[in-house]
N, C-alpha and C positions, 0 to 999 in steps of 0.2 A: 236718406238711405236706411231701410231696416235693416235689424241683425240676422233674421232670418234669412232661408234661405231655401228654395224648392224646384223640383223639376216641374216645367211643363210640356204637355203634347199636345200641339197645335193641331186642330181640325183640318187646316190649309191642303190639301189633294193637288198640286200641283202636277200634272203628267206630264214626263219627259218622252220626247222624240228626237232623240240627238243620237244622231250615229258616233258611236265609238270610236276613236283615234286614240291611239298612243304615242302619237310620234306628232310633235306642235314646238313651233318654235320657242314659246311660253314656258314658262320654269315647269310647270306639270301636262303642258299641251291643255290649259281649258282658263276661262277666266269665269269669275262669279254671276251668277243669270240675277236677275231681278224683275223683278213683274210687278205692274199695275194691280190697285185693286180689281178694274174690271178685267184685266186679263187672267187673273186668278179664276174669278167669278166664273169668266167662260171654259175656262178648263176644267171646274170644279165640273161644269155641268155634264161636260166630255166624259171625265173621270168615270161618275157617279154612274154612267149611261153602263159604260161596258163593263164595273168592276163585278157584278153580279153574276154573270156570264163567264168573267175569264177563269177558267180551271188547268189552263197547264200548267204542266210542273216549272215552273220557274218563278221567282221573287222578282220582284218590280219596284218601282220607284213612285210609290203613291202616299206618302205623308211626310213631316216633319219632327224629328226629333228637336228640341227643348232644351239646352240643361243650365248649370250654373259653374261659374267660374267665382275660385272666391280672388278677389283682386289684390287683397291684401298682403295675406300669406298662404301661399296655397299649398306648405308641406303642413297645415293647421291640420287638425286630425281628429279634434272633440268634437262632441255630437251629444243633444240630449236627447232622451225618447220621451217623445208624445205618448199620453195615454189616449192618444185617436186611433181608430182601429187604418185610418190613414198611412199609418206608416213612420219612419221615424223620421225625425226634422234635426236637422244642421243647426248648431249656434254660432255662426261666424260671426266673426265684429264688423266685416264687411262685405256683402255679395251684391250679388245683382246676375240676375236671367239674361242669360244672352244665348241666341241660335248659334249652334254648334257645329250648324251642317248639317244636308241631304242624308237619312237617314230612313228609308221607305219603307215599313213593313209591309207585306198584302197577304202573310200568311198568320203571325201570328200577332197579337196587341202587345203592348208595354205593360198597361194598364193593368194589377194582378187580381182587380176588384171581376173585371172582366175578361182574362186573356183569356185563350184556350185551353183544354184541358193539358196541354206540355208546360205549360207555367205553374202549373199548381203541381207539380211533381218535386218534391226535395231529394235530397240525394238521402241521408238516413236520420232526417227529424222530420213530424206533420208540414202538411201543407204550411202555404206560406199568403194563404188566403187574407187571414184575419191577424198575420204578424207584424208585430210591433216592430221590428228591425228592419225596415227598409224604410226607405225618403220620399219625404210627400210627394203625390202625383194630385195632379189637378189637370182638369178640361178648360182650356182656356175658352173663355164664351165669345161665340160669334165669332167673324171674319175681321172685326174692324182691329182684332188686336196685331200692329207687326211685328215680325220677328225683329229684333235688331240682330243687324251683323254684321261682326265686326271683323274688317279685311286687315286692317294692318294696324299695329297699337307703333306712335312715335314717343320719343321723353320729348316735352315742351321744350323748345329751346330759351325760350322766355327765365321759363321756371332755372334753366342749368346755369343761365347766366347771372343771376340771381345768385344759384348757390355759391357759383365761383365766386361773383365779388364778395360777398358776405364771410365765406368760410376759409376762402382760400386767396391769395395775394399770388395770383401767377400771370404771366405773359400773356400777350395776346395769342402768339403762339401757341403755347400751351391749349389755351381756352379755345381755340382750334380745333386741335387736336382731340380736348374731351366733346367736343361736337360731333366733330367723326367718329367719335367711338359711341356716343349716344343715338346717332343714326344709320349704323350699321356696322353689323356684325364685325368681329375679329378677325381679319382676314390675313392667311399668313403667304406669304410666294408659293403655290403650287408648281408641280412638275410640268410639262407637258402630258406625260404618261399620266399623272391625274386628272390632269382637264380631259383628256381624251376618256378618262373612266369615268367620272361625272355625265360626261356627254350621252355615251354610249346609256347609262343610270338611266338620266332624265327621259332620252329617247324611250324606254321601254317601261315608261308607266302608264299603267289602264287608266283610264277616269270611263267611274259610273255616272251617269246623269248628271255631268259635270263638274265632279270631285272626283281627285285620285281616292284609288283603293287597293293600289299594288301594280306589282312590277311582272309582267312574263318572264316565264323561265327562261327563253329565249326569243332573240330579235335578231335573228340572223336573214337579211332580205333574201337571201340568195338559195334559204332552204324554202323547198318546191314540197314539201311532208314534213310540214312540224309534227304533225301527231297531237299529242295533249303539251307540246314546248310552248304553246299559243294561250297557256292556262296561267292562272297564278294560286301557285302554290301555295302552301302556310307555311312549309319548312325552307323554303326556298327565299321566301320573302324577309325572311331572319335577318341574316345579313344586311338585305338594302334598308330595311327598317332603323337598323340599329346605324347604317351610313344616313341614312336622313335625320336621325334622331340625334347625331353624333353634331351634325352641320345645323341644330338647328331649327330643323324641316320638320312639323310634328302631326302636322294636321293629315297626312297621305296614312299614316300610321295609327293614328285615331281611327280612320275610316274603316279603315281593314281590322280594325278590330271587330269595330260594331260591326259592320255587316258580313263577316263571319260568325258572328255570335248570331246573327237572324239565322245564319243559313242553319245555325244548329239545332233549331226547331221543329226543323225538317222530318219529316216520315221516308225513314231510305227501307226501302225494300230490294232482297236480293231473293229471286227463285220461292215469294211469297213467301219467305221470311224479313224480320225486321230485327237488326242489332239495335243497343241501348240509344238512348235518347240524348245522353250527354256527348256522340259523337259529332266530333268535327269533318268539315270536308276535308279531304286532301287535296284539293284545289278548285275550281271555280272559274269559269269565261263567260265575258259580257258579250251578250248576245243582243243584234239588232232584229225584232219581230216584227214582221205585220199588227198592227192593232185591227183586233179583231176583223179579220179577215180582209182586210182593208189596204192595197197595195201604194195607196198615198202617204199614211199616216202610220208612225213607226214607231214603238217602245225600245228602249233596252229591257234587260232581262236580267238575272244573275242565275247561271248554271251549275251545280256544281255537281261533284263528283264526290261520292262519300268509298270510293272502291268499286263500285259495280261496272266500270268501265274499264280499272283499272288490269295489266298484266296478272294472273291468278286469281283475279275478283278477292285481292287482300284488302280489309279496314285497316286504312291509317291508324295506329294506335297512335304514333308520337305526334299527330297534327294538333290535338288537345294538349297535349305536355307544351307543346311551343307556343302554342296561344296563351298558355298562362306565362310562362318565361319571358314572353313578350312584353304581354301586358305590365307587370313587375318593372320591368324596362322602362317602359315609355314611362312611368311614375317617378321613377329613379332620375332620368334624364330632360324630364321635362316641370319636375313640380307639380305635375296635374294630380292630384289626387283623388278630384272628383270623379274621373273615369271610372276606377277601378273600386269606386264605393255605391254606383250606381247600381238600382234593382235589377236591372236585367243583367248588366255584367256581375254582380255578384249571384246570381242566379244561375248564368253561365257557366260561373266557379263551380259549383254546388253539383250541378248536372256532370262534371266533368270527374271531380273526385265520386260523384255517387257511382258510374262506372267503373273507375279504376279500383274502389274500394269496397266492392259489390262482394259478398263472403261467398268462395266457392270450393270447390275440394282440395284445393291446396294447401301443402304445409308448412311453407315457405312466403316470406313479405312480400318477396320477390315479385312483380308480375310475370302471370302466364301468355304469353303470345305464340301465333304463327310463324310461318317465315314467311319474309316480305314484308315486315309489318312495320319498319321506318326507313330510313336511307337506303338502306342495301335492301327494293324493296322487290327482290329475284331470289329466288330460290339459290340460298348461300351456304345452307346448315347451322343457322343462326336460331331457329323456334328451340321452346323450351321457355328459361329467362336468359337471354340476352341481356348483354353488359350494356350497348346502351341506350336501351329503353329503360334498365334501371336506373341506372343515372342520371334520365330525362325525367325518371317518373321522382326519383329523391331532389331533385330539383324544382317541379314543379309544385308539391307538396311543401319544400320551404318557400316558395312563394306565398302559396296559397297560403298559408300558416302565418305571412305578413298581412296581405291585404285581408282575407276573411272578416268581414265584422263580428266581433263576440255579442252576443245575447243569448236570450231562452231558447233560440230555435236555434242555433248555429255551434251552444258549446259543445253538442254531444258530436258533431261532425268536427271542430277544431280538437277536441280531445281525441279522437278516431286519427285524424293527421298525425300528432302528436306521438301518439304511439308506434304508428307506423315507419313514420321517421328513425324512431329510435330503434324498431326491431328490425327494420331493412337496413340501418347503416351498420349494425353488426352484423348480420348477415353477410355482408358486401366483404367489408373489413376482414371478418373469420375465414370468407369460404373461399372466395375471388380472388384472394391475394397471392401474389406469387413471387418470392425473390430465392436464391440461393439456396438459403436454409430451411426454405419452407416444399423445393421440390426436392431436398435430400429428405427430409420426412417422411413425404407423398413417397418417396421412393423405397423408403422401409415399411410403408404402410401394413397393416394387417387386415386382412380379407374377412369378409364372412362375422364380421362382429354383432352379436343380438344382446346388445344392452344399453338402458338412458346414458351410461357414460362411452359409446364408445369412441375413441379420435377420427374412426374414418367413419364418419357419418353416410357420406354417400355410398359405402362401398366401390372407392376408385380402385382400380388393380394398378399397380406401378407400372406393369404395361402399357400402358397408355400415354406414357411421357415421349415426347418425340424425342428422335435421335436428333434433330436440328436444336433445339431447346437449351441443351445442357452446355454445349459448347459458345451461343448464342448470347445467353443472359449475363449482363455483367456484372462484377462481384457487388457494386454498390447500384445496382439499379432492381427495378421490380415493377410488375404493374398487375392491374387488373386482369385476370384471364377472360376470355368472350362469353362462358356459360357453365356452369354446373346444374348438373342433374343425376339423378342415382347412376352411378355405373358409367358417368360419363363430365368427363371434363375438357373444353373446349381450348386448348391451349392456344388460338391464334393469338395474336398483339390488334386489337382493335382499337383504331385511335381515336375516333369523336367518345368514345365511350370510357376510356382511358381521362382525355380532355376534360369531360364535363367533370369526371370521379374529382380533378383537381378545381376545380370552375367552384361546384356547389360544394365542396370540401366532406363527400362523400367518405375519402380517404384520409386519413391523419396525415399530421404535418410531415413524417418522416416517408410516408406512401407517397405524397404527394411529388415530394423531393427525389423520392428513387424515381418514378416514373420520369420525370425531364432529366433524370441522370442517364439512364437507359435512353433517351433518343438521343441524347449528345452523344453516347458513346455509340450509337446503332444509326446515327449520323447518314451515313451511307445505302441503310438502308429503307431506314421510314421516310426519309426527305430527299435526300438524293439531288435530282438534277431539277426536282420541281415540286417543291411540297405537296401534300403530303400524301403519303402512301393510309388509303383506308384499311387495310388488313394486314398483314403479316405473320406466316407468307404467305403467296397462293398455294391454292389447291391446285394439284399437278396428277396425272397418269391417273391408277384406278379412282383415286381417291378423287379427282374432279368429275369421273363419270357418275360414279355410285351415289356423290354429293347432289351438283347440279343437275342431274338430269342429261348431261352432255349440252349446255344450255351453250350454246354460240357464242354470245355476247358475254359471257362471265368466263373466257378461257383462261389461261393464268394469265397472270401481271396485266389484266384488262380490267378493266370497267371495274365491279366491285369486288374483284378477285385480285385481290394487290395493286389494282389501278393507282395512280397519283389524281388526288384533288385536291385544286389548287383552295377549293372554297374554306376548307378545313383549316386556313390559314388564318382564320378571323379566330378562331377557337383557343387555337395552339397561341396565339400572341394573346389571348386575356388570360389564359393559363401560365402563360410563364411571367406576365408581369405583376398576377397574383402573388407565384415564387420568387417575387425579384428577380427576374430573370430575364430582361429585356432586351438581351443580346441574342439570346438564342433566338426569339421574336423577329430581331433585327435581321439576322446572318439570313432566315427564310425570305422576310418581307424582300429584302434585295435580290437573290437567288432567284423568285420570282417574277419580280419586275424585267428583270432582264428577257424574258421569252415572253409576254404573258400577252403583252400587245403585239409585239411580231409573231406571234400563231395566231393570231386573232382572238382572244382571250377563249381556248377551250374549254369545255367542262372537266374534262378527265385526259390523263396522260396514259400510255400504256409502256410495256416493257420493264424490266426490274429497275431501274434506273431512271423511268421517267423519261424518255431520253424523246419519245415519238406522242404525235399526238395522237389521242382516241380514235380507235379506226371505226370508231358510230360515233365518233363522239358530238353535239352541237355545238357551233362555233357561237361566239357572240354570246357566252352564257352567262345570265345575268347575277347569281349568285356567286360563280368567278368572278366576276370586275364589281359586285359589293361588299365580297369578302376582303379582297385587296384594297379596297377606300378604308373600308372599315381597320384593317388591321393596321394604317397608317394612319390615321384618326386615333387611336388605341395607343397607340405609343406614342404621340404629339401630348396627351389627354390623360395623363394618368387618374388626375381626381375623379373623371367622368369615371374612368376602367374600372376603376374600386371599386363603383357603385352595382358595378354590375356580376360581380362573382359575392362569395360568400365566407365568413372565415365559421372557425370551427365553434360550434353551440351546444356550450356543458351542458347547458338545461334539460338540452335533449338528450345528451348520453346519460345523466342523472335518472334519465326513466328507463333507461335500458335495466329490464331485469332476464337476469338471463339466469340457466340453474349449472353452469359449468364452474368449475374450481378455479380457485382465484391463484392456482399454482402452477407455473410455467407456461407454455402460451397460451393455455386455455383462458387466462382471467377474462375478465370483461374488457372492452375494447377503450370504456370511459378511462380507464387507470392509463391505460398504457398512452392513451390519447393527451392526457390533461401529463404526465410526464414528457412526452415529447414536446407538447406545446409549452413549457415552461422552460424546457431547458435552454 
């Protein structure tokens, strides 16, 4: 076995004709294909016939990705760089190439010696043509080479019984026992209500060319106009991702990386314009085509949607934010660290921050967005900087900030993160913050200030404090407001936004702590009869017309005008088991379970209280019953949990330079941060 260690991309062109199902009795609905040499051969020549020819828009399933698994330790992390203009080479004490799975580009190559001109684009260092920080790629020659692939890895029972006798003096029983556990997973009594939610899980995953690649937003048989419910989302997919990931399941979650990451290669054009290149789609359906015009012979496809279908024609901004928080994930939960070190996914990376970090007239960290532009994605009064895209985007930037490879080409983009981190988390902290004593301030505020020192930066008028607000907030609670901008501060209560602030430790310990203090004491009203409420409160009377539009579906206490969603429930249980706080986690998880299969797991709940279910709502939604696996996985799992949020990192407040006084709340956020955290 060398120490080495390399990707390859197989020549192999295998075309798929497989009609798409989601629904198989099989743990994913598909089992592994395998092909002769000569039935390769005859496909290849199929392949090769119409690949020339095929120009619509859609990705296709015509090669094989390659990669390497290191078997030994795979949280191993060194690496030395070749001085081959190759790329850079792994020094594991143990690898070995193994197929990874269906992986088909037909738009752009892997290969950076030759990809298309979208590969040779950095986010803000040169091209990446001739650079030394990425991992060997090789052509593997001929046909005669096969993939190996490997379906399922056992521990020797030879080899266990062996250690027993040797190392340990126990029962036969016992030796049993470590049998069963060497042969399958840790299985602990399930509910009914979970097997029913697994079922429903498994039921609604896609498989591309016969590997999963995600789950449908929904699988309700009964709906006669899914709409885009029949797609699979990137934000949607979250959930089921981190419930497969959580059981176990890793390879469905792999897939939908990668070929997400192809789709974002993509040329989206809207009305003959074209947004950045590092965008992701907001979702994606497998389609079954005629091959080349041919009503026998059938391809799937991959569709996606980067916004130009979508209600307002909005770009997903947070589809990118999730695909790296994901990705971070699967690493955390699975050991795999090869994924997320590979050239095209750190390429990915690269594309994705070169967008969000792109210098434009703003004078703030913050990103600038529309409205519509993640969850609530209808016209809400959310554009400006929204709470949370920023704290999807301070999130995904400490991801990136882990996996990013450092070298010559990459430190001026990690140093760029870096900073950014540190000037949006005071930003957030300073401006966003809201408890007691910060809207008796806001409430003496001084208008009209023209100077570098003045306290009301934005020019707020006190005016602006709602009469609900003051009576509302509780004396030891505080959270993040929805948006600031000059002349205008958003005082709703937004909660995935609020959530993440505690998740990625956006907020100091003592922010993080008021925020889950305020919903325990607001009990009634963020959670209510069915977790959780996304806004508070609705928008009511003029203020709903002048806001929404008079937009139907967003009336108060609907949809995402104070609706209940139950999905939010995965969010809020890794947030308070972050705060030790596992009970409030608990009091939800159960609160829900009681309705969530007898309504037929909804998406959203309507009325102040949660009380009814969505009157659009889709039933059978599949990010409802994977937030609910999930947030009972999450509390079973605490060491898994941990891996998955953030605690608070001096390093980065130590670059916080800011030119405010270090006297009364002005100071900097690092002092007040690193005394909270110590106390």
């Amino acid at each position: 076995m060398t120490s080495g260690s390399a990707i390859g991309i197989s020549t192999m062109r295998p075309c798929c004709r497989i009609l798409c199902n989601y629904k198989s009795p099989s743990i994913f609905g598909f089992s592994p294909t395998k092909f002769s040499d000569s039935a390769i051969m005859g496909m290849l020549t199929r392949s090769g016939h119409h690949k020339s020819n095929h120009r619509h828009r859609y990705n296709t399933c015509d090669s094989q990705i390659v990669g390497y698994i290191n078997m030994i330790n795979p949280n191993r992390r060194d690496f030395s760089v070749s001085g081959s203009n190759l790329g850079l080479v792994r020094d594991f004490s143990t690898s070995v190439c193994v197929n990874i799975g269906s992986f088909r580009p037909r738009v752009a190559s892997l290969i950076p010696h030759v990809a298309s001109d979208f590969r040779n684009h950095s986010t803000s260092v040169d091209s990446h043509a001739h650079d030394t920080s990425f991992e060997k790629i090789y052509i593997q020659s001929g046909l005669n080479v096969k993939p190996l692939v490997i379906e399922k890895i056992e521990t020797d029972q030879s080899k266990l019984e062996e250690v027993s006798e040797e190392e340990c003096d126990v029962s036969n029983d016992n030796l049993d026992n470590l049998k069963d556990l060497s042969e399958n997973k840790v299985r602990r009594e399930v509910s009914e209500l979970e097997k029913e939610a697994w079922k429903l899980l498994r039921d609604a995953v896609v498989t591309y060319c016969g590997n999963p690649v995600g789950t449908v937003a929904a699988n309700d048989s009964a709906d006669k106009q899914p709409l885009n419910y029949d797609q699979v989302f990137i934000r949607d997919f979250v959930p089921s991702a981190l419930a497969f990931l959580l059981n176990g399941e890793g390879e469905i979650v792999k897939n939908f990386l990668l070929h997400t990451l192809q789709l974002q290669s993509w040329e989206k054009t809207v009305d003959c314009y074209s947004p950045g290149q590092g965008l992701m789609p907001a979702s994606f359906k497998v389609r079954t085509v005629p091959l080349d015009g041919s009503n026998e012979a059938f391809e799937e496809v991959l569709d996606p949607d980067f916004g130009e279908s979508a209600i307002g024609r909005v770009a997903p901004v947070d589809s990118g934010l999730w695909w790296i928080i994901l990705l971070r994930a699967y690493g955390k939960l699975t050991g795999d660290y090869t994924l997320q070190d590979r050239v095209d996914v750190q390429t990915g990376i690269r594309l994705i921050l070169k967008l969000c970090l792109t210098d434009g007239f703003d004078m703030f960290p913050s990103l600038l967005v529309t409205d519509g532009s993640c969850m609530i994605d209808r016209r809400m009064g959310i554009h400006g900087h929204p709470l949370e895209i920023q704290a999807l985007f301070y999130s995904a930037l400490r991801c990136s900030r882990e996996m990013l490879i450092v070298n010559d080409a990459t430190k001026s983009l990690v140093a760029a993160v870096s900073n950014r981190l540190s000037a949006l988390c005071f930003h957030m902290r300073e401006y966003y913050w809201v408890d007691m004593k910060k809207i008796n301030e806001i409430y003496r505020y001084k208008t009209e200030e023209y100077s570098t020192d003045a306290v009301n930066k934005f020019n707020i008028y006190p005016e602006q404090i709602p009469s609900w607000l003051v009576d509302w907030i509780s004396e030891d609670g505080g959270y993040f407001i929805g948006n600031v901008q000059p002349a205008h501060m958003d005082f709703r209560f937004f909660t995935l936004g609020n959530l993440w602030a505690i998740v990625s430790s956006l907020g100091t310990t003592r922010q993080n702590q008021s925020i889950l203090n305020l919903i325990e004491a607001k009990w009634d009203d963020i959670v209510a009869q069915m977790p959780l409420k996304i806004c508070y409160p609705a928008l009511e009377g003029e203020e709903w017309r002048i806001i929404t539009g008079c937009d139907p579906k967003n009336t108060p206490w609907s949809y995402h005008n104070g609706g209940s969603w139950p999905t939010l429930l995965w969010q809020f249980t890794l947030a308070c088991m972050k705060m030790g706080r596992p009970d409030l986690a608990q009091k939800a998880v159960d609160s829900a379970g009681k309705r969530l299969s007898v309504d037929r797991w909804p998406e959203y709940y309507d009325t102040r209280n949660g009380r009814f279910i969505g009157k659009q709502s889709r039933l059978m939604q599949t990010w409802t019953i994977a937030g609910f696996l999930t947030s009972k996985m999450l509390l079973e799992n605490p060491e898994k949990a941990s891996s998955l949020f953030w605690e608070e990192d001096f390093e980065l407040l130590q670059n916080c330079v800011c030119m405010l006084s270090k006297a009364s709340r002005r100071k900097c956020s690092r002092f007040a941060s690193r005394s909270q955290f110590l106390v």
